[in-house]
C-alpha positions as CSV (number, residue, x, y, z in Angstrom):
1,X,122.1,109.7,121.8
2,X,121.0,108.4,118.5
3,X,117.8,108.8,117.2
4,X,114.8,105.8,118.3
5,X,114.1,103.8,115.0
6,X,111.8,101.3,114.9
7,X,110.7,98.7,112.2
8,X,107.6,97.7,111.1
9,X,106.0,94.8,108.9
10,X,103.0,96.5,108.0
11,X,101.7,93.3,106.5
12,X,101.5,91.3,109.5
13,X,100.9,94.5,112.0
14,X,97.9,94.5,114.2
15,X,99.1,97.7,116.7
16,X,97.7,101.0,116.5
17,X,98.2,102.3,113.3
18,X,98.1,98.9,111.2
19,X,95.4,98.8,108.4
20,X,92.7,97.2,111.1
21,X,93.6,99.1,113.8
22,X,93.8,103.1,112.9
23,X,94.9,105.5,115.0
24,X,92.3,108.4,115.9
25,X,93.7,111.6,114.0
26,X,94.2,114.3,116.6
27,X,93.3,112.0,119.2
28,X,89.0,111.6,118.2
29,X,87.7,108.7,118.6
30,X,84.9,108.1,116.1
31,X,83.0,105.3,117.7
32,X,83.5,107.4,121.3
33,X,82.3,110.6,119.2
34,X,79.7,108.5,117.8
35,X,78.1,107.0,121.1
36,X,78.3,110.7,122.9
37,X,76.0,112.5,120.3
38,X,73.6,109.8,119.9
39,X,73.4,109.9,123.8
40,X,72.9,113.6,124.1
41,X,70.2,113.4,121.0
42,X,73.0,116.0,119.4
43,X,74.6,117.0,116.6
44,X,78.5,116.3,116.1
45,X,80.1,119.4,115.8
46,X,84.0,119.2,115.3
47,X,86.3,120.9,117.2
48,X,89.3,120.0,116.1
49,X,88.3,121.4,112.3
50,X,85.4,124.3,113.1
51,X,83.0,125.5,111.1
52,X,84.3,129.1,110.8
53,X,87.4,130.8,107.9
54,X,90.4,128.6,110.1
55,X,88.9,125.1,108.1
56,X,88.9,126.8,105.0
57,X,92.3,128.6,105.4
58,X,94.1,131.7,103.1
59,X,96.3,131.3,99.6
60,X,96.8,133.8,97.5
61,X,95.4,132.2,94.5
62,X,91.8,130.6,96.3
63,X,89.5,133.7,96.2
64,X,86.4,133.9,98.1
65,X,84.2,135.8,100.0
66,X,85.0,134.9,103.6
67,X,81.8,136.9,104.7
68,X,79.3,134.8,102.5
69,X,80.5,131.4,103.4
70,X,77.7,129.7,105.3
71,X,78.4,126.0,106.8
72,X,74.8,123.8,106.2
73,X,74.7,120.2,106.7
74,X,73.4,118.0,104.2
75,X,69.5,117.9,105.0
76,X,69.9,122.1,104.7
77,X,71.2,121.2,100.9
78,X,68.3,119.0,99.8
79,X,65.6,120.8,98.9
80,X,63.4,117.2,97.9
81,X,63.7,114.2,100.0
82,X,66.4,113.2,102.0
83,X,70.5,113.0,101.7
84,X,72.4,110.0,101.2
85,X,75.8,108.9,101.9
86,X,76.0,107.1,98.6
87,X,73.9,106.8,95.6
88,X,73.8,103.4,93.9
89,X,77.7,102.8,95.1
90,X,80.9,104.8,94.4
91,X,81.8,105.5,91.4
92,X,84.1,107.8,89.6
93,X,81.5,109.7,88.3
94,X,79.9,110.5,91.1
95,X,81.8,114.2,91.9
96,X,82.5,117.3,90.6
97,X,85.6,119.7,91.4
98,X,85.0,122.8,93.4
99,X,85.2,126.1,90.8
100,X,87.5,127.6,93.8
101,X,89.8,125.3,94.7
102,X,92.4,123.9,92.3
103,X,93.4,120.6,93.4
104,X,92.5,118.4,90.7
105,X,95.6,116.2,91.2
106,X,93.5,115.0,94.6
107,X,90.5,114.6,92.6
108,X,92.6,112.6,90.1
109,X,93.5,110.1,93.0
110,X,89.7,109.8,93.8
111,X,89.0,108.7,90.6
112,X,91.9,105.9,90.2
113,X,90.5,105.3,94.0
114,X,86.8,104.6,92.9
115,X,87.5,103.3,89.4
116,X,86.1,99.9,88.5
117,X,85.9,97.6,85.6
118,X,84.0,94.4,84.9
119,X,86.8,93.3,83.2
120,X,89.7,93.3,85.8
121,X,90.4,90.2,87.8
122,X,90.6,92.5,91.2
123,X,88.8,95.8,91.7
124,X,89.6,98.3,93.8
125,X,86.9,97.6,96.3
126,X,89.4,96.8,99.4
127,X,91.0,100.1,99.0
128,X,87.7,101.6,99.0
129,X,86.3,99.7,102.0
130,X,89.9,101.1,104.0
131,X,89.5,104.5,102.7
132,X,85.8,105.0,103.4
133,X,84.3,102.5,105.6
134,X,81.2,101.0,104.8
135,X,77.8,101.1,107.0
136,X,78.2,105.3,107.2
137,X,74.6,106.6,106.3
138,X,72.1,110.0,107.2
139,X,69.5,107.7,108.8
140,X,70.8,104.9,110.9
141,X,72.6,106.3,114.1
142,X,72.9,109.7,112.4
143,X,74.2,112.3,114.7
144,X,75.9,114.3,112.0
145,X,79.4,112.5,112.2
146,X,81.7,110.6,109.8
147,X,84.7,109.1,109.5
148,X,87.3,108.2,106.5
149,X,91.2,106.6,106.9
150,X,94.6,107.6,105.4
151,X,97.8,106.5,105.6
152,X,100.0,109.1,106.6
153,X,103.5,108.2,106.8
154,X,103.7,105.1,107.5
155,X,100.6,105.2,110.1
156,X,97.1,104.5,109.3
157,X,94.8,107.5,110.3
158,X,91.2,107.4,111.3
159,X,89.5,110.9,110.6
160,X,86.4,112.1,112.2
161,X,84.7,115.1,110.6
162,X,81.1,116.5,111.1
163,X,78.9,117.0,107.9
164,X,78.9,120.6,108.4
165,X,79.7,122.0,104.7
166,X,81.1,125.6,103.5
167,X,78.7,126.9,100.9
168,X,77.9,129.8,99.4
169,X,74.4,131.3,98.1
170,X,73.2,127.6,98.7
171,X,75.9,125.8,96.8
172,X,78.5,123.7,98.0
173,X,81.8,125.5,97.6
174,X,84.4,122.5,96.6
175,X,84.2,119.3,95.4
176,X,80.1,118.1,95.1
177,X,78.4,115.2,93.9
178,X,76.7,115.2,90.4
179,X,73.8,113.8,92.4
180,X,72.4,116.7,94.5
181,X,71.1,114.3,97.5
182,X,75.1,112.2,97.7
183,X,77.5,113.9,100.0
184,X,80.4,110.7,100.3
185,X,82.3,113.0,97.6
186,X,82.3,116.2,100.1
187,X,83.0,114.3,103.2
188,X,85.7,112.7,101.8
189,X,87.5,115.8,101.0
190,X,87.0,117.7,104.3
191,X,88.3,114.8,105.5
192,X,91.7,115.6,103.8
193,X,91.6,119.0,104.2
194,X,91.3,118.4,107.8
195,X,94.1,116.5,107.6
196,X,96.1,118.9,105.4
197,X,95.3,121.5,107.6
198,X,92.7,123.3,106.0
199,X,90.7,123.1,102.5
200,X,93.3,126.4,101.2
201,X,96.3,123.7,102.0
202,X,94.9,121.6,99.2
203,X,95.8,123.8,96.7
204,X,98.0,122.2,94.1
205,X,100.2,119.4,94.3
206,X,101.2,115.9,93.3
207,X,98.2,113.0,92.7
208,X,101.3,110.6,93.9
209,X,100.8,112.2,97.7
210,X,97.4,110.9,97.6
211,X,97.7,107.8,95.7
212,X,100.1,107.1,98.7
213,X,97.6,108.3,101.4
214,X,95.0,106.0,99.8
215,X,97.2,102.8,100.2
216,X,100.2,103.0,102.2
217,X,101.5,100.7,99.4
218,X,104.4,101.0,96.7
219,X,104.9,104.2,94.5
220,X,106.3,103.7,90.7
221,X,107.0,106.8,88.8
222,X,107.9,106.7,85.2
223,X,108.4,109.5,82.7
224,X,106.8,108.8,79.5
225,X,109.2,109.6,76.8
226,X,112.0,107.3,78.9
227,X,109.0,104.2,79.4
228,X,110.4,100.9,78.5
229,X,108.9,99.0,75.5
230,X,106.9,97.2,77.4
231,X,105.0,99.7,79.3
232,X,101.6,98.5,78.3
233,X,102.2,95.1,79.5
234,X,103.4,96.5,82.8
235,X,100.3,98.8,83.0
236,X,98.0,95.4,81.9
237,X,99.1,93.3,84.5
238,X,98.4,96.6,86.9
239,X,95.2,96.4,85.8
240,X,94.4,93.1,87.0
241,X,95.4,94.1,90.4
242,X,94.9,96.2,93.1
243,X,96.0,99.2,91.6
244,X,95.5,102.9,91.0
245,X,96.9,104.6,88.5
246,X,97.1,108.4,87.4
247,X,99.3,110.6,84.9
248,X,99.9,114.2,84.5
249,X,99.8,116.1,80.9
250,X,102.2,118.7,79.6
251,X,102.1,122.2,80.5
252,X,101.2,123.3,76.9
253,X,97.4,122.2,75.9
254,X,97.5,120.2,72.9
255,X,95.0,117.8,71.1
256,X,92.2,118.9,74.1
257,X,94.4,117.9,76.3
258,X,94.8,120.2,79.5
259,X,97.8,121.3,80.0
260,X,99.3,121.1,83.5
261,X,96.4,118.8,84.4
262,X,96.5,115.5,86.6
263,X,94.3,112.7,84.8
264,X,93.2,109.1,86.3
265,X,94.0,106.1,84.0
266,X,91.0,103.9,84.2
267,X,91.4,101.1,82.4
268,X,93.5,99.7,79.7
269,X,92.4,96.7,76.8
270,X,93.9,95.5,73.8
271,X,91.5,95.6,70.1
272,X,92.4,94.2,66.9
273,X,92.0,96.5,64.2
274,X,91.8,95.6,60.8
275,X,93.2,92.1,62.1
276,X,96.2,94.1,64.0
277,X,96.2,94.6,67.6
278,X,96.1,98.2,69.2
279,X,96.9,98.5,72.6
280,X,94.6,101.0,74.5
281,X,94.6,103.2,77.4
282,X,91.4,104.9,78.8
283,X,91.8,108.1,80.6
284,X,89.4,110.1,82.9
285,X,89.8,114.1,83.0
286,X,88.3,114.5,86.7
287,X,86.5,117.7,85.8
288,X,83.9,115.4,83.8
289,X,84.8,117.2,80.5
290,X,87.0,118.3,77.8
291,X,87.8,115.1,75.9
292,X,90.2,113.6,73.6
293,X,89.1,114.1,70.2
294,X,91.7,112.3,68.2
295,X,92.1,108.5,67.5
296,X,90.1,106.2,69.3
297,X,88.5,108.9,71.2
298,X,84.4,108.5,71.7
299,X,83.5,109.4,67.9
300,X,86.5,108.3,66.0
301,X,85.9,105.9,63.5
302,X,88.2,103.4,64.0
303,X,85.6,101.9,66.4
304,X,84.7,101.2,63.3
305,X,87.0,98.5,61.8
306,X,87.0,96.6,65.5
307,X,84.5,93.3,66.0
308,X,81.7,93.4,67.8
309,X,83.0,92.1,71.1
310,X,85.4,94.9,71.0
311,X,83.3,97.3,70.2
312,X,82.3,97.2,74.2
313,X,84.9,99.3,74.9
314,X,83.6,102.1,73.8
315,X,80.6,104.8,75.1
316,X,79.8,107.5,73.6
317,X,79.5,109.7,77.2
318,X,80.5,113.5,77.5
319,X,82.0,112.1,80.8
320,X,85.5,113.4,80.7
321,X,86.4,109.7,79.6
322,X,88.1,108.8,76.6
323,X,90.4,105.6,75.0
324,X,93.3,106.5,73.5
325,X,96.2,104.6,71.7
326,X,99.2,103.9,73.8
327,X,101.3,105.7,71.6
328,X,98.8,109.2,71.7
329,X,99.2,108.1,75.7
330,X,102.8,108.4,75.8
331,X,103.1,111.4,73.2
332,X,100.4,114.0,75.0
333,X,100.7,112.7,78.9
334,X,104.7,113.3,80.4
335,X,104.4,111.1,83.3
336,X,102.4,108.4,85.0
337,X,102.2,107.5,88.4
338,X,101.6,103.7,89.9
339,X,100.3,103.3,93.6
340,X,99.8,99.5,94.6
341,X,99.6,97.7,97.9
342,X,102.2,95.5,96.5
343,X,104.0,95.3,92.9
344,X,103.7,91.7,92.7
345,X,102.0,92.4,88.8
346,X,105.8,93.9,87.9
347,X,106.6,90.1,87.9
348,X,105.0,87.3,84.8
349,X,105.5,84.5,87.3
350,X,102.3,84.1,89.4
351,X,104.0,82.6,92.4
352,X,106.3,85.3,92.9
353,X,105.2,87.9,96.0
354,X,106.8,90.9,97.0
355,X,108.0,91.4,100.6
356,X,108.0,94.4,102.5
357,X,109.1,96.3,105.4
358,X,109.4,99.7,106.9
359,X,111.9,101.6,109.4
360,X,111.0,104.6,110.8
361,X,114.0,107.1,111.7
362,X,114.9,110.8,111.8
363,X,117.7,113.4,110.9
364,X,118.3,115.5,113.6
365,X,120.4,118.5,113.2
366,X,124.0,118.2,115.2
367,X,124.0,114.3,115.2
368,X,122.2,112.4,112.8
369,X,122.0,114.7,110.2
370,X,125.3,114.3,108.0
371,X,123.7,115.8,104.3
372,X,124.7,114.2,100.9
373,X,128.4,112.8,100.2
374,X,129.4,115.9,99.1
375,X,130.0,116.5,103.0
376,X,132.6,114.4,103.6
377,X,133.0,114.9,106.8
378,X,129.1,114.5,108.5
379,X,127.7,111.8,105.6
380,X,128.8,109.5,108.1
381,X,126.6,110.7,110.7
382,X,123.5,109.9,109.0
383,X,120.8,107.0,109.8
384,X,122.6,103.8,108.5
385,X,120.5,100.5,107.3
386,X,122.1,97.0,106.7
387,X,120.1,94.7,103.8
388,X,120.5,91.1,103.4
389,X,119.6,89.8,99.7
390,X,119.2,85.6,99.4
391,X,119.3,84.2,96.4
392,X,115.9,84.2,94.4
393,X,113.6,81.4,94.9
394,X,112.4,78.9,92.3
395,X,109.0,80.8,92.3
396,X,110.2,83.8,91.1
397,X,112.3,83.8,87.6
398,X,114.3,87.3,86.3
399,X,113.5,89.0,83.6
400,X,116.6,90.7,81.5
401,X,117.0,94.2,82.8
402,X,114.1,94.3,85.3
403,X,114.4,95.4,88.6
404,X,114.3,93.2,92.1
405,X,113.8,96.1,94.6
406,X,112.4,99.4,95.4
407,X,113.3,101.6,97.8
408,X,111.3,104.5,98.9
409,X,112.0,107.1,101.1
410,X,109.4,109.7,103.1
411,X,110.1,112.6,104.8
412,X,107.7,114.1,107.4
413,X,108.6,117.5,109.2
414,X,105.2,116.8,111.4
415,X,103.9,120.2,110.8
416,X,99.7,120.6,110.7
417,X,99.7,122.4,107.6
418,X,100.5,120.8,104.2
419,X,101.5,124.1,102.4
420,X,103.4,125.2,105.0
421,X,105.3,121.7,105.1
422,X,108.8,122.6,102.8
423,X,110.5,119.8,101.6
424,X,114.1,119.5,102.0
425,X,115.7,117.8,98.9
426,X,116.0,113.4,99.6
427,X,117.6,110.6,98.1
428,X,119.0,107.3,99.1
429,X,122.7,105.8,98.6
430,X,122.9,102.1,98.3
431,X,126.5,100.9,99.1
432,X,127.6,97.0,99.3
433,X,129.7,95.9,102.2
434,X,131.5,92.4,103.1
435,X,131.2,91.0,106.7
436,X,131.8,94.6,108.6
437,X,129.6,95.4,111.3
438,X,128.4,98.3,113.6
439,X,127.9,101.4,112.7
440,X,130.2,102.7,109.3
441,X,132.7,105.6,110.2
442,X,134.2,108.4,107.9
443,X,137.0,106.5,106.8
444,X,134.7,103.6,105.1
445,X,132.9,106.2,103.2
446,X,136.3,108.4,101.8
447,X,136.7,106.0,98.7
448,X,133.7,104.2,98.6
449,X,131.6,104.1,95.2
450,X,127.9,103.6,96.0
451,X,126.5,101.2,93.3
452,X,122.9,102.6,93.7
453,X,121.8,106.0,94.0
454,X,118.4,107.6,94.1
455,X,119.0,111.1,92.9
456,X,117.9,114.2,95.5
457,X,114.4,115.5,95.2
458,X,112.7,117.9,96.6
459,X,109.4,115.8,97.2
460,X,107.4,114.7,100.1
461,X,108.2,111.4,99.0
462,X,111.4,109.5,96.3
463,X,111.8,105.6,95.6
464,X,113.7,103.8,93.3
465,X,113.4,100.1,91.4
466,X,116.9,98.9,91.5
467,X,118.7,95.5,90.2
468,X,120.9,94.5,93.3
469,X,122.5,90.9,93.2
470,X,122.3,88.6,96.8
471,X,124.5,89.5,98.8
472,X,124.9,92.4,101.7
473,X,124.2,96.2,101.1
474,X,124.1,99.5,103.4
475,X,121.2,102.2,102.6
476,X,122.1,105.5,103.5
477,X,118.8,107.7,103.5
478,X,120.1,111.4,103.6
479,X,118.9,114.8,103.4
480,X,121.1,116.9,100.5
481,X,122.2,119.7,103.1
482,X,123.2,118.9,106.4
483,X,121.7,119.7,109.8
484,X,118.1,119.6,108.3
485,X,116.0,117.6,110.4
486,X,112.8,115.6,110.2
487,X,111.3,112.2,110.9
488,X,111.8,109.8,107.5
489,X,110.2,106.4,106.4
490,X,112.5,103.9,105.0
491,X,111.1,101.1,103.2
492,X,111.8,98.3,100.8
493,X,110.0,96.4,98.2
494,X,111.7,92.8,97.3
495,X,111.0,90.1,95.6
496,X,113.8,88.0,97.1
497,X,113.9,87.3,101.2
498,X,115.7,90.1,102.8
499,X,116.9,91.3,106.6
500,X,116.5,94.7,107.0
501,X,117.7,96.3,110.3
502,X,118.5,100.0,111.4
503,X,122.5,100.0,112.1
504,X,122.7,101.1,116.0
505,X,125.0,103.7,116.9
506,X,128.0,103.0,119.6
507,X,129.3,105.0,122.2
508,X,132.9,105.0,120.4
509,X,130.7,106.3,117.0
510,X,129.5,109.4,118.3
511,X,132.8,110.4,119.7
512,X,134.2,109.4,116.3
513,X,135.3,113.0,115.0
């Protein structure tokens, strides 16, 4: 039998794992959790993530003395007063990276998470309020217990962790607040690492995977040296919305740029300079150090030929921020990710919104896992998705070689630890059809031209933007090998009205040879 699929309009969805209705990681109920301790005058302690080595996990490149590590809770780590959730707010200066754990690229995604601007339109508070939930505090019904939410494909996830920290010779381990009494910063990333399996399982990776888990929204990925012209204008508009970006740097250091290194972009403004405009893009190195000295950086002196008004912009901070020109941006950063709970700011037109919708389905090895259309005779076999395009409505106008749709495509082998999660290489083929229906057989495929493709990855996560005229298309979401299976999100981003539906499978299909 075919695989259950199942679709979902997470705008509109109030069930158990919707935005306002999170399902309890692992089965733990906070508020349950919560009310237990309080009752018993006790402690949370976490059994689902111990205090003990297993929490912090084993790689080959995290070193530590196992022996030494000593779990305290917060009012064990402040030696004056008492400790706080926050500290006057969030704010992307509030943390500091662990000297033992590299996993800046999650750190990155904090700070596009927690960066605000008095300037944008929109901050980034809601995604902040659904990340970590408000009212959480070390005085009123404290019983050692917190709680933070991700969205992990395609669910939202409530966490529960105790405030029970690994340190060692009084010091927290990993990531810290710059404030000695704040402990949101360290919460937040046990959190995660409970999720990911342990705090070892955090080691490397992409800041798109958590720019995801921070939103549940739409993923744009764009190499620098291939951004369009207007980039800036794109990234402006992005600005003004709900929306967190990042970007990652060459391997090579250059300019005091670290190589290798996942950044946050912060903000973005436009100066004029000796009565010509500069476009501007600020950047945060989340280690809090090791700036930009070149043009437009903190002490350059082109600050100096900018009005007064503009002159705002700048601080003179050894904060690890700096402004840079767009074209310094696009020459010493390679890529530069875009996370948003919806890409209405890709359009000009203000009326113009962005529709959604997920399906959830899986490969299964011997039946619904056909591989790539190199193999001719199982590509058949895979998941098949029918899409409706109407024509464009007067609120929304098209722009000469922008895009109308994005596809994105998860895969999720459901295994507890991150690292030990291998991807299998994804990608999507977009075909158009006329009328047929039911399931599509071998024989449609043998000549057929796909007039979309989203090339194979091998990444958590692939989506493409993709100019597709009204009319009706079939998405074919494929491992490249066959017989590989794993559970998979489908979804779509459109701009137009769309029907989206899983293509059910017939008895006469799976005899089909």
């Amino acid at each position: 039998m075919p695989p259950p699929h199942k679709r979902h309009d997470y705008t509109t969805d109030h069930d158990v794992g919707s935005p306002s209705n999170p399902m309890g990681f692992l089965g733990q109920d906070y508020q349950k959790l919560l009310h237990e301790s309080l009752s018993r005058n006790e402690l949370f302690v976490d059994d689902m993530f111990p205090p003990n080595s297993s929490s912090i996990g084993r790689h080959e490149e995290v070193v530590l003395d196992y022996k030494n590590i000593k779990w305290k809770r917060p009012s064990e780590l402040v030696s004056n007063g008492k400790p706080f959730f926050t500290v006057d707010g969030i704010s992307r200066f509030d943390y500091k990276q662990g000297s033992k754990l590299g996993n800046c690229w999650f750190l990155a995604a904090i700070g596009a998470l927690t960066s605000t601007d008095e300037k944008r339109s929109f901050m980034t508070k809601d995604i902040i309020n659904q990340v970590i939930p408000a009212d959480q505090s070390f005085s009123n019904n404290y019983a050692g217990i917190f709680h933070f939410r991700f969205w992990r494909f395609g669910k939202w996830i409530d966490v529960v962790v105790d405030d029970l920290l690994p340190t060692a010779d009084g010091d927290v381990i990993f990531v810290h607040s710059r404030t000695s009494n704040e402990f949101w910063p360290a919460l937040l990333e046990k959190a995660y690492a409970k999720v990911c399996g342990s705090y070892a399982d955090l080691h490397g990776g992409f800041m798109s995977e958590a720019l995801m888990d921070f939103t549940g929204g739409v993923h744009i990925f764009l190499f620098l040296n291939e951004a369009p012209a207007y980039l800036w204008d794109i990234m402006d508009r992005a600005a003004k919305s709900q929306t967190l970006m990042g970007c990652d740097s060459y391997k090579k250091s250059s300019n005091d740029i670290i190589g290798g290194h996942s950044y946050t972009v912060t903000g973005v403004c436009k100066v004029m300079s000796k009565e010509n405009p500069v476009n501007l893009v600020r950047v945060l190195n989340p280690w809090g150090d090791s700036e930009w000295k070149g043009d437009w950086s903190d002490e350059s002196s082109l600050w100096d030929t900018v009005s007064e008004e503009d002159r705002k912009w700048r601080e003179k901070l050894d904060n690890g921020e700096f402004w840079m020109s767009m074209n310094n941006f696009t020459k010493n950063f390679k890529s530069l990710d875009i996370c948003c709970l919806c890409p209405d700011f890709l359009d000009r037109s203000p009326g113009c919104h962005w529709k959604s919708q997920r399906n959830f389905g899986k490969w299964i090895a011997g039946t619904t896992a056909g591989g790539s259309m190199d193999n001719k005779e199982t590509f058949w076999k895979n998941p098949q998705f029918r899409l409706r395009i109407e024509e464009l409505s007067d609120d929304c106008t098209h722009e000469e070689g922008a895009e109308n749709m994005q596809v994105s495509l998860i895969q999720n082998h459901e295994k507890r630890h991150r690292r030990s999660q291998k991807n299998y290489w994804i990608g999507i083929y977009i075909f158009t059809v006329r009328g047929e229906t039911g399931k599509f057989s071998a024989e449609f495929f043998k000549d057929k031209i796909p007039v979309a493709i989203m090339n194979f990855e091998n990444l958590r996560a692939v989506s493409g933007f993709f100019w597709l005229e009204p009319g009706e298309y079939l998405i074919v979401p494929c491992t490249k090998n066959p017989g590989e299976t794993a559970s998979f999100v489908l979804s779509i981003f459109s701009k137009h009205e769309t029907h989206f539906e899983y293509i059910e499978e017939t008895e006469e299909m799976e005899d089909d040879p």
